[in-house]
SEDREN-965494 format. One record per residue (C-alpha): z, x, y. Coordinates in Angstrom, 3 decimals, decimal comma. Each point is the difference from the previous one (the first is absolute). Layout:
BEGIN
> Z/X/Y
...
END
This chain:
BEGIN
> 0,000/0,000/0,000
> -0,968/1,091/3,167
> 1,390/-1,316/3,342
> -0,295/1,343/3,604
> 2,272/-0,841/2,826
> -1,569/1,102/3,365
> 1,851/0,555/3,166
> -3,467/1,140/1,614
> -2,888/1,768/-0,550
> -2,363/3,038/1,775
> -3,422/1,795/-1,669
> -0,530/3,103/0,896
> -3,377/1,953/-1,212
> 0,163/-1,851/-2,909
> 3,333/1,238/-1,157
> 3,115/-2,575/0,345
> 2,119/1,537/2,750
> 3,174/-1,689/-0,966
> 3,089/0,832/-2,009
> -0,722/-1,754/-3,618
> 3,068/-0,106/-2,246
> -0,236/-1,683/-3,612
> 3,081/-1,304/-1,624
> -0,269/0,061/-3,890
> 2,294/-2,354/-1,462
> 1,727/0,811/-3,108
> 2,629/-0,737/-2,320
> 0,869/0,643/-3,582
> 1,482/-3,444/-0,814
> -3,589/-1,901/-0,826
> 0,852/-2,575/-2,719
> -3,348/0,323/-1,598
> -0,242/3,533/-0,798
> 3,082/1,276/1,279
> 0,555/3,614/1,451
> -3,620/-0,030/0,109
> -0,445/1,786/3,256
> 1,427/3,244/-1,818
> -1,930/-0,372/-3,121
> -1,522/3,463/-0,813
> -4,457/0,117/0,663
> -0,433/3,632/-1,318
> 3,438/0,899/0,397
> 0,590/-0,556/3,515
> 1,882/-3,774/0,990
> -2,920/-2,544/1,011
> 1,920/-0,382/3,606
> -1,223/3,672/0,799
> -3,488/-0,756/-1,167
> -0,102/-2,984/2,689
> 1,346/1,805/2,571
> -2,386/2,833/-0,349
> -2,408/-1,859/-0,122
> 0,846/-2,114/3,100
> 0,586/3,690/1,868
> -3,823/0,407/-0,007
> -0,571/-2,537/2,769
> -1,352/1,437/2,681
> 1,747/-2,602/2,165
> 3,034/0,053/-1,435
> 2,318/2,057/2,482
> 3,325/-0,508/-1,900
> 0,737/-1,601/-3,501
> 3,650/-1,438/-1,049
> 1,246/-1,140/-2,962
> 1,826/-3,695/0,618
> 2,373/-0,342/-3,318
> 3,673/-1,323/-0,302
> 3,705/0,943/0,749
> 0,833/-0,731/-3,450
> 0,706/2,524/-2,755
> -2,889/-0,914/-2,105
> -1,944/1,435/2,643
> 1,678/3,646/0,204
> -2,243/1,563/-2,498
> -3,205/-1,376/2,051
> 1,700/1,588/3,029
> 0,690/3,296/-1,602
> -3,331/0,419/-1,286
> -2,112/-0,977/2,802
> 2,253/2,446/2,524
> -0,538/2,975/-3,004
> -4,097/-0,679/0,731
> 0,406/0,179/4,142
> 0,040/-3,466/0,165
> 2,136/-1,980/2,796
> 2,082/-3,096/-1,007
> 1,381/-2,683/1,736
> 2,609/-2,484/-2,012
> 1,311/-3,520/0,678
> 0,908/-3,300/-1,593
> -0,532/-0,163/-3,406
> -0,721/-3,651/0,992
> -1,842/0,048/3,021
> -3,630/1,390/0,370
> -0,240/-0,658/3,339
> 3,253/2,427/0,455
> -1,134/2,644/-2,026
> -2,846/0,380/1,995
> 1,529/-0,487/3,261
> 2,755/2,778/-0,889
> -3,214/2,044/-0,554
> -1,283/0,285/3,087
> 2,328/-1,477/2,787
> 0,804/3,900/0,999
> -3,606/0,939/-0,850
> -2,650/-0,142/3,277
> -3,654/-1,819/-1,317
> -3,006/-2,097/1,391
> -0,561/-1,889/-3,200
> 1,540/-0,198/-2,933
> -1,579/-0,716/-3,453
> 2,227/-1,192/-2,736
> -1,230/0,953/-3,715
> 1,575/-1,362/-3,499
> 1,167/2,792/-2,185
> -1,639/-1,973/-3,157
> -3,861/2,100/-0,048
> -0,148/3,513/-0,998
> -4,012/-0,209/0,844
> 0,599/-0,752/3,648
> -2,898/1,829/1,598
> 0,461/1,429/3,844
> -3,769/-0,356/0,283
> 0,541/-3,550/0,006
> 3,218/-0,069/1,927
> -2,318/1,850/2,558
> -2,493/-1,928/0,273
> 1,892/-3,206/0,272
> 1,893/1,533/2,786
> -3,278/0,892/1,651
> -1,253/-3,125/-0,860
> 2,458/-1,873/1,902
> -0,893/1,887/3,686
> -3,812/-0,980/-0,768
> 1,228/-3,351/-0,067
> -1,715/-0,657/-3,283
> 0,774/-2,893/-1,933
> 1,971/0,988/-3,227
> 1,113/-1,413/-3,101
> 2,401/1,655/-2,551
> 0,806/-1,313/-3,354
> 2,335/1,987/-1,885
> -0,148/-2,049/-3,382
> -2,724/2,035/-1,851
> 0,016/2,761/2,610
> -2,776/-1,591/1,825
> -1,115/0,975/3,870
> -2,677/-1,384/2,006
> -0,875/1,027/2,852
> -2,388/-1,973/2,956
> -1,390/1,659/2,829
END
């Protein structure tokens, strides 16, 4: 899932001249295939493969991961700081307060929200759906199936 929250927007030469920061929302307590953000994908937890993939953007300024206080959450935590990753943690509860603990200290122009529950996310695609959105270009995003279409 991909959603944007814009407090305002300037193009500059083609490059986004504003500060980008992505919040990646995870937690370890999924009741379908729990723990699965720290299952290993060739060894390494799939929460690191998402967020390296995610560091590609070329928009992206700043990524945070958005998990919980609780302690089901610590090992999450520990492993995303041991890969240079920041973290942010709130209610266990409350989405809307993990990701406002995340960034209420942090300065940003927009700020796009991602769900922690696709290794394959593709920064390509995160870029051009940011880009997409200063050329004012009519977009439609279905996640089910992993399908994106895009109208000019």
């Amino acid at each position: 899932m991909l959603l944007l929250l814009i407090k305002h927007k300037v193009r500059i030469m083609g490059k986004l001249n504003n500060k980008i920061v992505a919040i990646d929302q995870a937690r370890t307590t999924s009741n379908r295939l729990p723990n699965k953000v720290m299952h290993p994908i060739l060894g390494t937890p799939m929460i690191i493969h998402q967020l390296d993939r995610i560091n590609r953007s070329d928009h992206i300024d700043q990524l945070i991961v958005a998990t919980s206080d609780h302690s089901t959450d610590d090992e999450l935590t520990q492993v995303c700081k041991g890969f240079g990753y920041n973290v942010s943690r709130g209610s266990f509860h409350n989405v809307v307060d993990r990701i406002w603990c995340a960034v209420e200290k942090v300065d940003y122009d927009q700020l796009v929200r991602l769900s922690d529950d696709c290794p394959l996310k593709d920064a390509k695609i995160i870029d051009l759906l940011l880009g997409s959105i200063y050329r004012k270009a009519r977009i439609t995003v279905q996640t089910l199936l992993c399908q994106l279409f895009l109208m000019y």
